[in-house]
N, C-alpha and C positions, 0 to 999 in steps of 0.2 A: 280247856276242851279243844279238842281238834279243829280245823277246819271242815273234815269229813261228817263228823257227829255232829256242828254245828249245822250245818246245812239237813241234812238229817232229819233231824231233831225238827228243824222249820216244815220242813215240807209235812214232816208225820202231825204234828200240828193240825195243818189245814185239814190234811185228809179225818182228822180225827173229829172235824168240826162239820165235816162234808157227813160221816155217818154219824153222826149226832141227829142230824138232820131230819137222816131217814126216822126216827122214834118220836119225830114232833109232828106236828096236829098235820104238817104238808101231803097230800094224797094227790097219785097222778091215775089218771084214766088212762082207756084205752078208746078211741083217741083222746091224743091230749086237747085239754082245754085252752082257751087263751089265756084266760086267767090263770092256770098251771104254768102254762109257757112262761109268760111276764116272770113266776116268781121261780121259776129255776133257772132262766137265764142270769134276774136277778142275783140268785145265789153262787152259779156261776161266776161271776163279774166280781162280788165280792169274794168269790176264796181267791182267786186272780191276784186282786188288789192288794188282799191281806198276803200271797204269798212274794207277788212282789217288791209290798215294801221289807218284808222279813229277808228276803235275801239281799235286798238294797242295807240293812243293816247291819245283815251279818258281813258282808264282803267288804263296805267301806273303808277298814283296814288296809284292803288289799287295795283299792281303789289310790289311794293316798300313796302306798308304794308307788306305786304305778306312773303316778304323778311326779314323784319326786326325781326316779329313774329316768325320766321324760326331761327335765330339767336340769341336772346336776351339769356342772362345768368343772373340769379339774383346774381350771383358770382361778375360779374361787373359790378355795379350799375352806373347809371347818364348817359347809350346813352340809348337816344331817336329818335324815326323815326320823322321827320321834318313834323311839320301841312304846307301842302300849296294847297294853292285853297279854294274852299267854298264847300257845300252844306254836302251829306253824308259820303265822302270819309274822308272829314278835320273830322270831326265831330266824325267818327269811329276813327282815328288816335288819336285823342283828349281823346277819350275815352280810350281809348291803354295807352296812357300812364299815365292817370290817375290811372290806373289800376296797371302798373307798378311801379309806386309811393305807391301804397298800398302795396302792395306783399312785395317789398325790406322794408317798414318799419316790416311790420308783420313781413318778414323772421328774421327781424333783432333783436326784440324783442324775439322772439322763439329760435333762436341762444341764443340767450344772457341769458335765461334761461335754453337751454341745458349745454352751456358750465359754468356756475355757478356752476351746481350742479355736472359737472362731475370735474370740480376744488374743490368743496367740498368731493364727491367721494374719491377722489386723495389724498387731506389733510388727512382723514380718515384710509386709507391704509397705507401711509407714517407713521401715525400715531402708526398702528397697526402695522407694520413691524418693525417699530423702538421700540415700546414697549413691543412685545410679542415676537416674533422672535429674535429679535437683542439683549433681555435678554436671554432669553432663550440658543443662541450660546454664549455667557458669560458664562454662568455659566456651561455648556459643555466643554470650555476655560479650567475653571480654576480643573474642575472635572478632566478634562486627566492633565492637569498638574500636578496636587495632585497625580495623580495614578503613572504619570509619576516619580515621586522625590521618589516612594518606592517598584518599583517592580523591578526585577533585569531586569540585562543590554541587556539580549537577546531579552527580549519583549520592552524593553522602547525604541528602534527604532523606533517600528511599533506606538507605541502611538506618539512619536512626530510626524511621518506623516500624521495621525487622528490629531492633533493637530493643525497642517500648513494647512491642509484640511476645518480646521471648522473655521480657520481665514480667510482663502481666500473666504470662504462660507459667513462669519460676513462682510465680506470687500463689496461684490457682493451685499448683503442685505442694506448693507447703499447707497451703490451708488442710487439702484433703489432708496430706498426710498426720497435720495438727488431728482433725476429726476422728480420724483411724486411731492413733495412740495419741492420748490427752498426756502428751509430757508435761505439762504444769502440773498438771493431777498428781503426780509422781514426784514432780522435782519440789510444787509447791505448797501444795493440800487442795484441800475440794474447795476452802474460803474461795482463795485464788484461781481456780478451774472455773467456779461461776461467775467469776465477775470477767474474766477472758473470755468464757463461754458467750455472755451475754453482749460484749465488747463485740465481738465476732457477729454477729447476728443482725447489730444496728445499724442501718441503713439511712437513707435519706424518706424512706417509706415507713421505715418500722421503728419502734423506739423500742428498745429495750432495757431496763435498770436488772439489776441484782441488789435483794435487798438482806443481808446476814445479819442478823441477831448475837449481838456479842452472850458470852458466855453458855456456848452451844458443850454437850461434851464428846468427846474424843470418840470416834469411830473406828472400825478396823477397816482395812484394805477393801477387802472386798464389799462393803456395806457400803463407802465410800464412790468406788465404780460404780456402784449402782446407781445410788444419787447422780449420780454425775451422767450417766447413760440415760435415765429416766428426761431430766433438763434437757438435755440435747433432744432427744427424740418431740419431747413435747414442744420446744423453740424450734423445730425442723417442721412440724404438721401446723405450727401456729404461722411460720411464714412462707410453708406453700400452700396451705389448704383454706386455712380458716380467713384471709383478706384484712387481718386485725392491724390495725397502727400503732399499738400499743401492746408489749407481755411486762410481765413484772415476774421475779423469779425472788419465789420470799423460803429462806433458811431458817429454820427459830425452835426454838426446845418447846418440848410442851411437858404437860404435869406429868409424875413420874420416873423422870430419867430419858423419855423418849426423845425423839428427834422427826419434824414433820419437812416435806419441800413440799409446794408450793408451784404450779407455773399457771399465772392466769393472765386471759388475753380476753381482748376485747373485739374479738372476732365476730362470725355468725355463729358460731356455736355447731354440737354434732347433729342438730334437731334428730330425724329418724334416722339417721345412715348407719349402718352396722358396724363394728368396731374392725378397722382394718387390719395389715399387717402391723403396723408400728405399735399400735397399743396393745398388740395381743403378744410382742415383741417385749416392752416391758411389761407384760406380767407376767412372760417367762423370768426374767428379772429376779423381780420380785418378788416368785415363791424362793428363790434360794435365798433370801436372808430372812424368811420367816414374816415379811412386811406388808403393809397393806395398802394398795392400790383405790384410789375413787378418781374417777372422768368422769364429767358432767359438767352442768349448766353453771355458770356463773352467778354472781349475784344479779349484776347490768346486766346480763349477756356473755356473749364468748363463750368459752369452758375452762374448766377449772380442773388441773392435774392434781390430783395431793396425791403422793408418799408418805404414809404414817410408819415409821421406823421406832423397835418396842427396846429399851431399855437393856436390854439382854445385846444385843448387837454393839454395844461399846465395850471400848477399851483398846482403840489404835490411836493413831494419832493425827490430826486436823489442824494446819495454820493458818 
């Protein structure tokens, strides 16, 4: 039945029960009585009541639409608002999520070629920092050094700390460019990208381990970068944001065929704050190899990054 006929249909109801009315024993003067009064405002109130719950039932269909439309996130793809019933309410829902089926594929494709080209971006500049810059502070290197071994002793202080200066300079330049293109990741696998990754992070304030799960299986390329992007972004918000002394970055299969990461810390955790760019960062990520994202609360405390990766996304290669 229609939306139209239903509604209809309710209101002819009421009214049908309003002149029903007029045929029972109820009689109004002229003037009206009090006692008249009382029992047709009485009846008033109740056709009221009864029409407004009848349309409160008939519509909460739409109500529920409404709601869902109100909440969807193309970040978290696969909830759908439930078809039930017939006519146009099922019909619009049906429509909705068809809809939503489209968007999250488009979104996902359009992701998938922003973040290509800004992984290419990134190859580029790692590129250019490593070849232009990071020659460049070389042969600055070895320029004070040479100046250093023939001018006398009162100046060749100040050159050596121009010198320690341009190394901790050359030092800062490789790391970025390391961050920008994960060459282990390429030359090594992801086993090795984490455990470098986590290497990289520990500090005299932070402790970081990498904890791999021997007989993980084989991932492709790009499932691979992903992991490997998710770690870094969650080890990058764990040591500017969260104040933690401690992350742990755990690798390990789970039932199925699947593949889970892991980054937890022992921070203050996200309490109310809204999910910023980084995390909204990887679940761009994320929709393109089909994977599933959870942030939140820790067991102690901190929070807790999991990557759940589905079976289907194997069959590259990991050492």
């Amino acid at each position: 039945m229609s939306l139209y006929w239903r509604i209809f249909l309710l209101n002819a109801a009421v009214f049908v029960v309003a002149v029903l009315l007029l045929f029972g024993p109820v009689t109004v003067s002229t003037p009206v009585l009090f006692g008249e009064a009382i029992v047709l405002v009485a009846g008033l109130v109740a056709m009221l009541v009864l029409n407004a719950v009848l349309l409160r039932i008939g519509l909460a269909p739409l109500g529920r639409l409404s709601r869902a439309m109100a909440t969807v996130d193309l970040l978290r793809p696969g909830v759908r608002p439930q078809v039930t019933g017939q006519g146009e309410i099922a019909e619009l829902t049906g429509t909705f999520n068809t809809m939503l089926d489209r968007l999250e594929a488009e979104r996902a494709t359009s992701s998938g070629r922003v973040l290509s080209a800004l992984e290419e971006e990134r190859h580029r500049i790692a590129q250019e920092l490593h070849d232009e810059v990071g020659q460049t502070l070389t042969a600055v290197l070895l320029q004070i050094k040479h100046a250093a071994d023939r001018i006398p002793e009162p100046v060749r202080g100040d050159l050596h700390q121009a010198q320690e200066t341009t190394r901790a300079s050359l030092d800062e330049i490789r790391r970025i460019a390391r961050r920008l293109r994960p060459g282990v990741l390429e030359e090594l696998g992801l086993h090795s990208a984490l455990r470098s990754l986590a290497a990289e992070f520990t500090t005299s304030r932070l402790s970081v381990s990498a904890h791999i799960t021997p007989g993980l299986p084989a991932l492709d390329a790009a499932t691979e970068l992903v992991l490997y992007r998710v770690a870094q972004e969650g080890l990058t918000n764990a040591a500017r944001h969260s104040g933690a002394t401690r992350v742990e970055v755990h690798l390990r299969p789970v039932p199925g065929g699947g593949t889970a990461l892991l980054v937890r810390d022992n921070g203050r955790g996200l309490g109310g704050a809204a999910e910023g760019a980084g995390i909204r960062g990887m679940r761009e990520r994320v929709l393109l190899i089909g994977a599933e994202l959870l942030v939140g609360a820790g067991p102690g405390g901190g929070t807790d990054v999991r990557l759940n990766v589905t079976a289907d996304r194997h069959g590259g290669s990991s050492s």
